[in-house]
C-alpha positions as CSV (number, residue, x, y, z in Angstrom):
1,X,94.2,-27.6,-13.0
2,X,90.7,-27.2,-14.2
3,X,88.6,-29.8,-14.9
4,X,87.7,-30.3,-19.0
5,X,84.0,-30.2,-18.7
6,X,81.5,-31.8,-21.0
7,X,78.2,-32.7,-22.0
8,X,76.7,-34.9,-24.5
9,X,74.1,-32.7,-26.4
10,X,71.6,-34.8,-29.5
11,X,70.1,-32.6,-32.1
12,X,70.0,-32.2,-35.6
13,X,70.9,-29.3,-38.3
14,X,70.2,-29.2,-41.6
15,X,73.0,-28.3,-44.2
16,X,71.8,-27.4,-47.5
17,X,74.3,-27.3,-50.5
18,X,73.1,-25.2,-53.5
19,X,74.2,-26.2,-57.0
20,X,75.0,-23.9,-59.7
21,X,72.9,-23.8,-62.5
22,X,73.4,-26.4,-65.3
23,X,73.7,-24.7,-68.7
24,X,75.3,-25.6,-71.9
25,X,77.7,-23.9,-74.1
26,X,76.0,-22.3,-77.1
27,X,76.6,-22.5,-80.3
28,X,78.6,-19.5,-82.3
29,X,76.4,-16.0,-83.0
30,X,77.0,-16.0,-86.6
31,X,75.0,-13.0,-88.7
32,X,76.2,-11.8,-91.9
33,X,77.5,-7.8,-91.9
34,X,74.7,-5.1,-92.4
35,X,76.9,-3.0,-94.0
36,X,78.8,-3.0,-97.7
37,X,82.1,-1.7,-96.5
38,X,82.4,-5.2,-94.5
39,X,83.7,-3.7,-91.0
40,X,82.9,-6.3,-89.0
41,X,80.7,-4.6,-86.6
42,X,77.5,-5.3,-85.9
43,X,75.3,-4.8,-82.8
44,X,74.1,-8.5,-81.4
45,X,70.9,-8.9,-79.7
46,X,72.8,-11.2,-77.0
47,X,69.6,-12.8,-75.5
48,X,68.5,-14.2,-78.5
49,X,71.0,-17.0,-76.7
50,X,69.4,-17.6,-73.4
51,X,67.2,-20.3,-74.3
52,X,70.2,-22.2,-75.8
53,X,72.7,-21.3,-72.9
54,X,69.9,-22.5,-70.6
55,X,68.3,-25.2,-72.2
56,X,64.9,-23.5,-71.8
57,X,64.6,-22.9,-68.1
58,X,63.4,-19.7,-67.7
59,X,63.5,-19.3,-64.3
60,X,67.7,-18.8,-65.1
61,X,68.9,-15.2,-65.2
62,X,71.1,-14.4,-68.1
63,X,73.6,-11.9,-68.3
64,X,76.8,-11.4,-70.3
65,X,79.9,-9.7,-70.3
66,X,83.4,-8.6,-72.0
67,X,86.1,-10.3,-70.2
68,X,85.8,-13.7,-67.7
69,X,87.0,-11.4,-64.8
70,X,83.6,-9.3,-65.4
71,X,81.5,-12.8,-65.7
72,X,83.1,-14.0,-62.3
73,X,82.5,-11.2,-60.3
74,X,79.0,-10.3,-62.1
75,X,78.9,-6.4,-61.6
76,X,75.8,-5.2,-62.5
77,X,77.9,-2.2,-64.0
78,X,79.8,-4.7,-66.2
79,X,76.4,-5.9,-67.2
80,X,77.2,-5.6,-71.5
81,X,73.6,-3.8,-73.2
82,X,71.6,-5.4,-75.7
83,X,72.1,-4.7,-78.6
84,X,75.8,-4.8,-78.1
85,X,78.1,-3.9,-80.8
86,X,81.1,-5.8,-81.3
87,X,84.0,-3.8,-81.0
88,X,86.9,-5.7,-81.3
89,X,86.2,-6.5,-84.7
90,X,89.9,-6.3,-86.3
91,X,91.2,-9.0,-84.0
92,X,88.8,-12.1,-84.5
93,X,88.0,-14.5,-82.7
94,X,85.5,-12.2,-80.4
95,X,83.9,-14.0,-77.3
96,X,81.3,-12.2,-75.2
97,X,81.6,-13.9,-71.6
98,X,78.3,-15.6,-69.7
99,X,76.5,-15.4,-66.8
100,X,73.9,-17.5,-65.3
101,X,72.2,-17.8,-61.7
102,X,69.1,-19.0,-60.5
103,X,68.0,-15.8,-58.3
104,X,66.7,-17.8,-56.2
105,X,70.3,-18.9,-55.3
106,X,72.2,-15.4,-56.5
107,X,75.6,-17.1,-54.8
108,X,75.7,-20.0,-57.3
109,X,76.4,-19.3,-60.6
110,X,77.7,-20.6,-64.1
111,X,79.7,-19.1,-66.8
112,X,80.6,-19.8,-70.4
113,X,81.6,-18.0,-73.6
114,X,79.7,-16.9,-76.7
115,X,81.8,-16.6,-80.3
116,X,80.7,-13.8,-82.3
117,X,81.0,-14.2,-85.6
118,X,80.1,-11.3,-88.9
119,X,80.5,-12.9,-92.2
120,X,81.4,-10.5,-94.9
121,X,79.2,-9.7,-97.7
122,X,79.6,-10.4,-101.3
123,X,80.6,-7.3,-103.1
124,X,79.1,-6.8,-106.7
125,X,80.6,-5.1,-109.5
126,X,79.7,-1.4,-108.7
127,X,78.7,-0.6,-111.9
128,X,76.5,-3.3,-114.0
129,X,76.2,-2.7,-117.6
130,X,73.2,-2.4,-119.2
131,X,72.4,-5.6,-121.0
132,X,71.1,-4.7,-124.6
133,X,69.5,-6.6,-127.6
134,X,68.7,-6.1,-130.9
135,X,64.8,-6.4,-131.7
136,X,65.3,-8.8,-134.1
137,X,62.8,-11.6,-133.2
138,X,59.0,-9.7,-134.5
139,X,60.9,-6.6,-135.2
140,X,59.3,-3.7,-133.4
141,X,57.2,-5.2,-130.9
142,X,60.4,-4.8,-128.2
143,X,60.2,-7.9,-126.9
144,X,63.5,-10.3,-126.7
145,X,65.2,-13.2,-124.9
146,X,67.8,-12.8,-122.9
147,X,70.5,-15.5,-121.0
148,X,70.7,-13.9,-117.8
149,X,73.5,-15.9,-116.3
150,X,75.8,-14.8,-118.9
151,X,76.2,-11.4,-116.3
152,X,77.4,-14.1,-113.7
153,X,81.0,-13.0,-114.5
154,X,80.6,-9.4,-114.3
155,X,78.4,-9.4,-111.1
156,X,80.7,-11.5,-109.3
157,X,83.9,-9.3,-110.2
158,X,86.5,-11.9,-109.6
159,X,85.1,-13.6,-106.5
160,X,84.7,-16.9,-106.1
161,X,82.6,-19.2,-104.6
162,X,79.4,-17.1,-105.1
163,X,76.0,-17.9,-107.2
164,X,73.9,-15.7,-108.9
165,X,70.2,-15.0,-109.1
166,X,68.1,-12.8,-111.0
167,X,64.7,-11.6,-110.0
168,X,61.8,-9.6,-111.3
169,X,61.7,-7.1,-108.0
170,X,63.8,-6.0,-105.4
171,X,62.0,-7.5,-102.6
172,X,62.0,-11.1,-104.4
173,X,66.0,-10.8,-105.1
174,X,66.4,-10.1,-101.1
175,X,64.1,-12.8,-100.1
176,X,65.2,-15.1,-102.7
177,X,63.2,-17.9,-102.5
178,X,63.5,-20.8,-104.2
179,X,61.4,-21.2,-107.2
180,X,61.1,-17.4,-107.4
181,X,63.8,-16.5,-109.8
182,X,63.4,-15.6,-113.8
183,X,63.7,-18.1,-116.3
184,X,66.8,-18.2,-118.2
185,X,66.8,-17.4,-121.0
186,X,63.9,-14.7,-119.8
187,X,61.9,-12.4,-122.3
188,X,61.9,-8.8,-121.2
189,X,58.3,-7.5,-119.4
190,X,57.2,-4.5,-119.9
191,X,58.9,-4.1,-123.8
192,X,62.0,-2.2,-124.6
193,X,63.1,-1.6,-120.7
194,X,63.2,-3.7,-117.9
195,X,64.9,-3.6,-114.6
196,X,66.4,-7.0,-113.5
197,X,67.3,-7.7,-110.0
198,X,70.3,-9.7,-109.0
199,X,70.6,-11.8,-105.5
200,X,75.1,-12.4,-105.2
201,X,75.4,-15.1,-102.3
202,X,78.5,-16.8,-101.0
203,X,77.8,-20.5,-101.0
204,X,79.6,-20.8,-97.4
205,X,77.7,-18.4,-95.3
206,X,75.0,-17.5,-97.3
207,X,75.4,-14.0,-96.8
208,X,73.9,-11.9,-99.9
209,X,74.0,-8.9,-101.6
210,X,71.4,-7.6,-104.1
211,X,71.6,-4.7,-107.0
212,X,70.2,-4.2,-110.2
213,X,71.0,-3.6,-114.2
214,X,68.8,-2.9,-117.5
215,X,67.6,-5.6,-119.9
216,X,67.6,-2.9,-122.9
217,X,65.8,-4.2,-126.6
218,X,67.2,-1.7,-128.8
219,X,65.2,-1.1,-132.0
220,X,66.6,-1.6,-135.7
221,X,67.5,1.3,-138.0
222,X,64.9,1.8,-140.5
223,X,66.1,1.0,-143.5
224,X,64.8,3.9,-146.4
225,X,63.0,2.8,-149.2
């Protein structure tokens, strides 16, 4: 038979074990919807999460996809677009799936899941009655007070859980700052007609809703002499 031949050999090699990236799981996208007829779908600016997902390292790519299978295998043609509109709005929870990998080290990579969530908005009353006065305080000069929050009820329209606001412009009742909002009661400016604006949050979410309504002064019949 053949002899087993051998030899010692001394050397070294150097084995280097790459990591995957260490990210964290972010928090839920919540946004409010942009639209009155509350469908649920809105279109998420996804990497508005990256610096969460990756703590801040920049040097992290960030990609994200619809299914874990997609986030696994990392297809660039899987690759979801930002803005990306959620379309599986009917059948909540919705989870976009996440990518990360140093591209320095393309083979190692780390995943997690992003909850999207769209709040409904408050829905006014369509159709806010005007709110009229008599000029009865310095008859003629069209000038009254008026207790705003006594249109709560009709702005709200049954809902619960909601506070109104009343503001002198449109822009102020979107922004709604605090310290912003009329006095109540509030005297009418200019005299006889003013538009009032209304903010309608939900105290949970704080998603909003704004419209408007007349402060009317009507004036008193003249009485012949």
């Amino acid at each position: 038979s053949t002899p087993a031949c051998s030899q010692p050999i001394t050397g070294s090699i150097t084995i280097t074990v790459n990591t995957a990236p260490v990210i964290t799981t972010p928090t839920s996208f919540v946004v409010c919807d942009d639209s009155l007829n509350n469908d649920g779908i809105y279109c998420f600016d996804l990497h508005i999460k990256d610096n969460e997902i990756t703590a801040g390292n920049t040097s992290l790519q960030v990609t994200y996809y619809e299914t874990p299978t997609d986030a696994q295998t990392g297809y660039a043609v899987n690759v979801l677009p930002t803005p990306y509109c959620n379309i599986n709005n009917n059948v909540p929870p919705v989870y976009v799936y996440v990518r990360v990998v140093d591209p320095n080290n393309p083979a190692c990579f780390a995943t997690t899941q992003l909850l999207l969530v769209v709040n409904p908005l408050p829905i006014p009353n369509p159709v806010i009655t005007d709110y009229e006065l008599c000029d009865v305080n310095n008859p003629g000069d069209g000038f009254e007070f008026f207790h705003l929050h006594t249109k709560d009820t009709e702005i709200a329209n049954g809902q619960t859980g909601v506070a109104v606001t009343y503001y002198d412009t449109q822009a102020a009742a979107i922004a709604a700052l605090p310290g912003t909002e009329l006095s109540n009661p509030h005297q009418n400016i200019p005299a006889w007609d003013q538009i009032v604006w209304f903010n309608i949050k939900n105290n949970t979410t704080g998603c909003s809703t704004t419209g408007s309504f007349h402060l009317i002064v009507n004036p008193l019949p003249v009485v012949p002499a």
